[in-house]
BAROKOL-323513 format. One record per residue: z negated, x negated, y of N, C-alpha, C in turn; residue in one letter; residue number from 0. Coordinates in nm, 4 decimals. Example, Ala and Ser with C-alpha at 12.3 -4.5 7.8 and 13.67 -1.06 7.14 Angstrom:
<rs>
+----------+----------+----------+----------+----------+----------+----------+----------+----------+------+-----+
!     n.zz !     n.xx !     n.yy !    ca.zz !    ca.xx !    ca.yy !     c.zz !     c.xx !     c.yy ! code ! pos !
+----------+----------+----------+----------+----------+----------+----------+----------+----------+------+-----+
!  -0.7800 !  -1.3190 !  -0.5690 !  -0.7800 !  -1.2300 !  -0.4500 !  -0.7800 !  -1.3200 !  -0.3300 !    A !   0 !
!  -0.7080 !  -1.2850 !  -0.2250 !  -0.7140 !  -1.3670 !  -0.1060 !  -0.7870 !  -1.2900 !   0.0030 !    S !   1 !
+----------+----------+----------+----------+----------+----------+----------+----------+----------+------+-----+
</rs>
This chain:
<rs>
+----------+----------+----------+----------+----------+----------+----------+----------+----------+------+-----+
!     n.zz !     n.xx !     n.yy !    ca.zz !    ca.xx !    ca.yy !     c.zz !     c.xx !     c.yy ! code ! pos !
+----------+----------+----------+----------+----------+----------+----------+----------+----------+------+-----+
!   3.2068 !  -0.4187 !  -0.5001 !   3.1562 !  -0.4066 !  -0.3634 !   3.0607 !  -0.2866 !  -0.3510 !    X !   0 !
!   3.0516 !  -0.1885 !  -0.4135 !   2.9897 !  -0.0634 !  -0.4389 !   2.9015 !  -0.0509 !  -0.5103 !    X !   1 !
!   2.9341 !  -0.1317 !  -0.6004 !   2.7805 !  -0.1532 !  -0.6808 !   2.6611 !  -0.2720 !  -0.6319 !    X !   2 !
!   2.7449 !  -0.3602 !  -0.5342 !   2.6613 !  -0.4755 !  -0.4347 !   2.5439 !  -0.3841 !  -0.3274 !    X !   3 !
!   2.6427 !  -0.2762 !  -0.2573 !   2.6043 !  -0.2044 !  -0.1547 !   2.4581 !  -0.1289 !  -0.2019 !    X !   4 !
!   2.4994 !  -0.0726 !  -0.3174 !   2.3787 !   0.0312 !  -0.4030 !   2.2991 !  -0.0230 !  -0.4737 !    X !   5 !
!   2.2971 !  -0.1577 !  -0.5040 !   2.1909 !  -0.2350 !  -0.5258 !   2.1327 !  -0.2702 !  -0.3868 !    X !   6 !
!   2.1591 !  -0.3025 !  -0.2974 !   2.0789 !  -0.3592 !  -0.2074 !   1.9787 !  -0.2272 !  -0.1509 !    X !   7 !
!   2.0580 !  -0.1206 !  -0.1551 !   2.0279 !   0.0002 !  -0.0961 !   1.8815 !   0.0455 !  -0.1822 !    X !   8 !
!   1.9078 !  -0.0199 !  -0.3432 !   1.7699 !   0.0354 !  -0.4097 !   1.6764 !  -0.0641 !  -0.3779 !    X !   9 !
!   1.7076 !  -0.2344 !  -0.3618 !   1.5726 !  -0.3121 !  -0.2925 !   1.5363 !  -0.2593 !  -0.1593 !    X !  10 !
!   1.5894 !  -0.1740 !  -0.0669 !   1.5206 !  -0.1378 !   0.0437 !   1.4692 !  -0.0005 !   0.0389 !    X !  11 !
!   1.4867 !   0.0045 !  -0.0565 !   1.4491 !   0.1800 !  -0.0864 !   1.2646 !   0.1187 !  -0.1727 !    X !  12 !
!   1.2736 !   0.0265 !  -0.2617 !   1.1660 !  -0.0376 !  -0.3107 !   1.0783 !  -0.1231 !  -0.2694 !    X !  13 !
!   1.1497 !  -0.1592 !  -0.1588 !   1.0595 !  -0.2729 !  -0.1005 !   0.9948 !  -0.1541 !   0.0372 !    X !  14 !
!   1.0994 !  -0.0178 !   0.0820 !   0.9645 !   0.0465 !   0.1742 !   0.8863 !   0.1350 !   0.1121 !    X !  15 !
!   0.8956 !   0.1564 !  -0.0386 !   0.7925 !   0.2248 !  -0.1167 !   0.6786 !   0.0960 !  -0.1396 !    X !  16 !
!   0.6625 !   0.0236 !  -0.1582 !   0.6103 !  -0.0828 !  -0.1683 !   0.4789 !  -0.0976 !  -0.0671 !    X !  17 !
!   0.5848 !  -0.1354 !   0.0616 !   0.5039 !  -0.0960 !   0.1649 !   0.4446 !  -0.0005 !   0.1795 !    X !  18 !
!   0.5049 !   0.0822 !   0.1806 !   0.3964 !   0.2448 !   0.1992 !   0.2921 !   0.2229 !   0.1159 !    X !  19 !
!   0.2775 !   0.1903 !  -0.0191 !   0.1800 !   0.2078 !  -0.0871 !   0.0877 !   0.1269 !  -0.0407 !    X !  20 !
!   0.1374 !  -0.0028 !  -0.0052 !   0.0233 !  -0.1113 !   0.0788 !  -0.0136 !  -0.0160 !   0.1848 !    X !  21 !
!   0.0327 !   0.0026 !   0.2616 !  -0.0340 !   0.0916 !   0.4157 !  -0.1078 !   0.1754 !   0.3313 !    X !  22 !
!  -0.0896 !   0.2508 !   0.2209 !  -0.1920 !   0.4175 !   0.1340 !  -0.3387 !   0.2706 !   0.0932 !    X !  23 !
!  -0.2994 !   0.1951 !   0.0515 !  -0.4007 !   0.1036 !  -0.0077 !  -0.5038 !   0.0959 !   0.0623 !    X !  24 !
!  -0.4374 !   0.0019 !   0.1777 !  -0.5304 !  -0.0182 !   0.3084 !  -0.6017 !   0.0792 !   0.3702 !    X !  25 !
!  -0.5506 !   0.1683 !   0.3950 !  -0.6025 !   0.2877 !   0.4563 !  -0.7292 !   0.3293 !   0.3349 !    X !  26 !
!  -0.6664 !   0.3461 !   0.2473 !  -0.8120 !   0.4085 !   0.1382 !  -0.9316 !   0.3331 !   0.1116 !    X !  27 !
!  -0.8947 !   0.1438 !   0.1486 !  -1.0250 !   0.0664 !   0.1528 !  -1.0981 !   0.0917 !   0.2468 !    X !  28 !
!  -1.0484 !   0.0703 !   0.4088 !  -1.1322 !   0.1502 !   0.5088 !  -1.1568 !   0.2153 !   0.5090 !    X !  29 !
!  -1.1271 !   0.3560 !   0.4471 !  -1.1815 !   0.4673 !   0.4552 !  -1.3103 !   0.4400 !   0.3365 !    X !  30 !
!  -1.2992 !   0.3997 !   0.2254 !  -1.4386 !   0.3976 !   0.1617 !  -1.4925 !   0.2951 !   0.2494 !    X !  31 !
!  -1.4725 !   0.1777 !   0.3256 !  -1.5773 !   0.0694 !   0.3430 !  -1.6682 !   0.1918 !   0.4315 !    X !  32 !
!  -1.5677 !   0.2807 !   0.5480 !  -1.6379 !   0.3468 !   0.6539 !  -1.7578 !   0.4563 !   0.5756 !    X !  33 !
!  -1.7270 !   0.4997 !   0.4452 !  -1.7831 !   0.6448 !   0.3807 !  -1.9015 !   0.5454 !   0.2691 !    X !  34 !
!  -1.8738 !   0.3872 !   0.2369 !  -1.9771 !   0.3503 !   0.1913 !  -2.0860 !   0.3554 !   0.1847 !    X !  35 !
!  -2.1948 !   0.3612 !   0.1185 !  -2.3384 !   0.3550 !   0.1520 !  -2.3951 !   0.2207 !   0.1417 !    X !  36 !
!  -2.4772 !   0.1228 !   0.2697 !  -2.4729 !   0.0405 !   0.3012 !  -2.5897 !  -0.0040 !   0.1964 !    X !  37 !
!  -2.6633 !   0.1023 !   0.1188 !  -2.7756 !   0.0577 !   0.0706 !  -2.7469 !  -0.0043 !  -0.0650 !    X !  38 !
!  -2.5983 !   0.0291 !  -0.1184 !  -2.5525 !  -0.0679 !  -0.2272 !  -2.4693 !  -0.1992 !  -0.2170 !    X !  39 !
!  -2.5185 !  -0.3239 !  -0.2349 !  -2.4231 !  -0.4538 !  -0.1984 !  -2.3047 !  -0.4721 !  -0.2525 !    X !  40 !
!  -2.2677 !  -0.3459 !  -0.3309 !  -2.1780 !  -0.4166 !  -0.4057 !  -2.0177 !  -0.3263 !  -0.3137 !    X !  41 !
!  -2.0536 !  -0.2502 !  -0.2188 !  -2.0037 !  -0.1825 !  -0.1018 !  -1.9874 !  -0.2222 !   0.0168 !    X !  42 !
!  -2.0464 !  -0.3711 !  -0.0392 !  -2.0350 !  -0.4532 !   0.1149 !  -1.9284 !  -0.5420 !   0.1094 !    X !  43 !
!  -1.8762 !  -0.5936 !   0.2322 !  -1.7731 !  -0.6859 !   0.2180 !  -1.7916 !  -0.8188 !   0.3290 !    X !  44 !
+----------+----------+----------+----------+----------+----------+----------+----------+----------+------+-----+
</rs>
């Protein structure tokens, strides 16, 4: 029962590192699309 509990405890411990890193992801694409320079296409989306 204790080792059920502390496994589940490490998928929610992994699944909101997970997330966080998606939210760090996202955040760092907008921030380059916004800091892009429009004069290269390959910066465009």
């Amino acid at each position: 029962m204790a080792s059920k509990g502390k496994a589940t405890f490490l998928i929610l411990l992994m699944e909101e590192a997970t997330s966080s890193k998606l939210i760090i992801m996202e955040r760092v694409h907008s921030y380059r699309q916004l800091t892009a320079d429009p004069t290269i296409p390959a910066n465009r989306n």
